[in-house]
N, C-alpha and C positions, 0 to 999 in steps of 0.2 A: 489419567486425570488425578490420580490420587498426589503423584509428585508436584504437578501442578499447584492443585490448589494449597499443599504445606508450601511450596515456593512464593505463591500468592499471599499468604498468611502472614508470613516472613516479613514479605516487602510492607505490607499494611501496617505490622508491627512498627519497622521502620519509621515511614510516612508519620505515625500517629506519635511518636517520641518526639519526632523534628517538632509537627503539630502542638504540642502541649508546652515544648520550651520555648516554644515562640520564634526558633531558628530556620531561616534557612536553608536549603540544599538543592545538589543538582543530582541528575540522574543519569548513573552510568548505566550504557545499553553494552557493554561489550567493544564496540568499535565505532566512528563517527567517519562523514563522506566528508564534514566541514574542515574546511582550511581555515576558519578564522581562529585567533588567539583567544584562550580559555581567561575568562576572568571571573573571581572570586574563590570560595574555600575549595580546597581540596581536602579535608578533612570531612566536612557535610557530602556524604555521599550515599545513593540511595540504590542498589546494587540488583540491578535485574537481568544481568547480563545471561541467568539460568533459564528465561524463558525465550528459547530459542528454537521450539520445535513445532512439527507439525504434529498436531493430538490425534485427529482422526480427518480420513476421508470416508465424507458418505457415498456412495455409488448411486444410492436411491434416489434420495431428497438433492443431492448434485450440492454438496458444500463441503466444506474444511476447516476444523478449529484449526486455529493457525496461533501462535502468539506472537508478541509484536516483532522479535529479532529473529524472525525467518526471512533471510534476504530473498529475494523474488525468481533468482535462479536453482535454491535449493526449495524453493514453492511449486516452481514448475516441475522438476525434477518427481518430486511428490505426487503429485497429482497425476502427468502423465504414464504413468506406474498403470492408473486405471482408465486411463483415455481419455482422461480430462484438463480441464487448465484453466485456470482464470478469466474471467472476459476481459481484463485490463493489466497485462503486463509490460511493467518500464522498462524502459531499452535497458536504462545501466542496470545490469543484474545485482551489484552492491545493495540498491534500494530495500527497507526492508517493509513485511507487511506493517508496520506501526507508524512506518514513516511517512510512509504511503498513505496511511489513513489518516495521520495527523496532518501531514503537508500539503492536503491534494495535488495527486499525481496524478496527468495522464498519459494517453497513448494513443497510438492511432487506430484503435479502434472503441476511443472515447467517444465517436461520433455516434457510434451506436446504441454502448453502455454506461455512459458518463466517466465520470471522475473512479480513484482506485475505491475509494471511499464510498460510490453511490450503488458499491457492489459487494458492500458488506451489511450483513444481516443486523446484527446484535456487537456489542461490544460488553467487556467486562473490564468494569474500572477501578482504580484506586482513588478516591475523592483525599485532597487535599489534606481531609482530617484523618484518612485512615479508613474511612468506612468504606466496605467492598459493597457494589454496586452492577447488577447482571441487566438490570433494564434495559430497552430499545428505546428508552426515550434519549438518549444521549446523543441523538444524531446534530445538537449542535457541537460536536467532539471534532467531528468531523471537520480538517481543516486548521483547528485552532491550535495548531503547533503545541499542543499537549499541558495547553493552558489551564485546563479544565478538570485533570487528572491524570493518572497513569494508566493506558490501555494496556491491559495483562492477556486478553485472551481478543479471535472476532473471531463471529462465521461467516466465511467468506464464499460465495456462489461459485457454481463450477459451469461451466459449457464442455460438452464436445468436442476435442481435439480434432481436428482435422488430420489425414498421414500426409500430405500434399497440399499445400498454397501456392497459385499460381498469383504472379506479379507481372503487373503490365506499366511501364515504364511511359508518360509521354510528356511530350519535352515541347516545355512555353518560353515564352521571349523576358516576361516578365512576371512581375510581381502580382499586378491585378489580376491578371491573364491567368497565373497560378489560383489566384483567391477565386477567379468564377468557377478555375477547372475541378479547385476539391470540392467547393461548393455543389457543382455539378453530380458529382463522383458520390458523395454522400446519398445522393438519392437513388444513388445506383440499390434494388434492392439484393440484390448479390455482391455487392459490397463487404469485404467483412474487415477491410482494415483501409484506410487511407493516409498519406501521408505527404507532404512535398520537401525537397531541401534548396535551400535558397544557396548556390553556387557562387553568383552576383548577381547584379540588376538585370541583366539580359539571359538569368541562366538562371532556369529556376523547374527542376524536373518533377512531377505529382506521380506520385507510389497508387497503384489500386492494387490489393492482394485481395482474392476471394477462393 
């Protein structure tokens, strides 16, 4: 934690220089999933690419300091170390936990646990002006495409790893037909993940893994 929070310090420093000259800046994470073209300064840049790691897992209390540029397959990789896992993991493993928290992600077994975001505890922020901020009240953060500040740290819940998910495949004509089947499926209470992919209009197969 200690490197952490001089890295956290750093950037706030940052943040609060942009803040006081009344500039502008973007925020490098390291790497980006977005294909759109970058516009404005490359010069204004606010450099957090060093919070990448996972801090701790708890075994106890079932959580994980995470910081924002742990992508979701080196999150899992982590955690499953102690038999645990996330209750909301995105398919694309690129995704990372800050993205996830700012973008709302989900998955299929959102139906359960909500969004990536409705399963993290606390967040630690960088507010606009600089000021570092550890409260739980930020849960309007969640979502707002990183509007609101810079997420530096979350604790994020853990469940239970399963060694075995079985998947049962059944296969509808259509579209609605899909929409009553996962509808159905969700109430399933040994349900632990549902999903459907839309092949075409007459091909449309619902995922139940439990």
């Amino acid at each position: 934690m200690e490197d952490h929070s001089k890295h956290v310090h750093e950037v706030a420093l940052d943040v609060r220089r942009f803040f006081e000259i009344g500039e502008s800046y973007r925020v490098f994470h390291g790497s980006s999933n977005s294909t759109r073209p970058r516009h404005g300064s490359q010069q204004n840049v606010v450099d957090i690419s060093m919070l990448s790691n996972v801090l701790q897992v708890d075994t106890e209390s079932h959580v994980a300091l995470v910081e924002p540029n742990v992508p979701m397959d080196r999150l899992v990789e982590a955690t499953l170390i102690y038999g645990l896992v996330p209750p909301v993991v995105m398919e694309f493993p690129g995704i990372t936990a800050g993205g996830g928290f700012s973008g709302t992600s989900g998955e299929s077994s959102s139906f359960r646990h909500g969004f990536f975001n409705d399963t993290v505890n606390s967040v630690e922020m960088i507010l606009g002006n600089g000021d570092i901020e550890r409260q739980d009240l930020f849960h309007g953060a969640a979502g707002a495409a990183g509007t609101l500040g810079i997420v530096t740290l979350m604790e994020v819940r853990l469940i239970e790893a399963k060694k075995l998910v079985k998947t049962t495949y059944q296969k509808v004509t259509g579209v609605s037909d899909a929409i009553a089947e996962v509808q159905s499926q969700t109430e399933n209470p040994d349900a632990g993940y549902v999903d459907a992919i839309v092949y075409s209009k007459s091909t449309v197969p619902s995922l139940l893994a439990s």
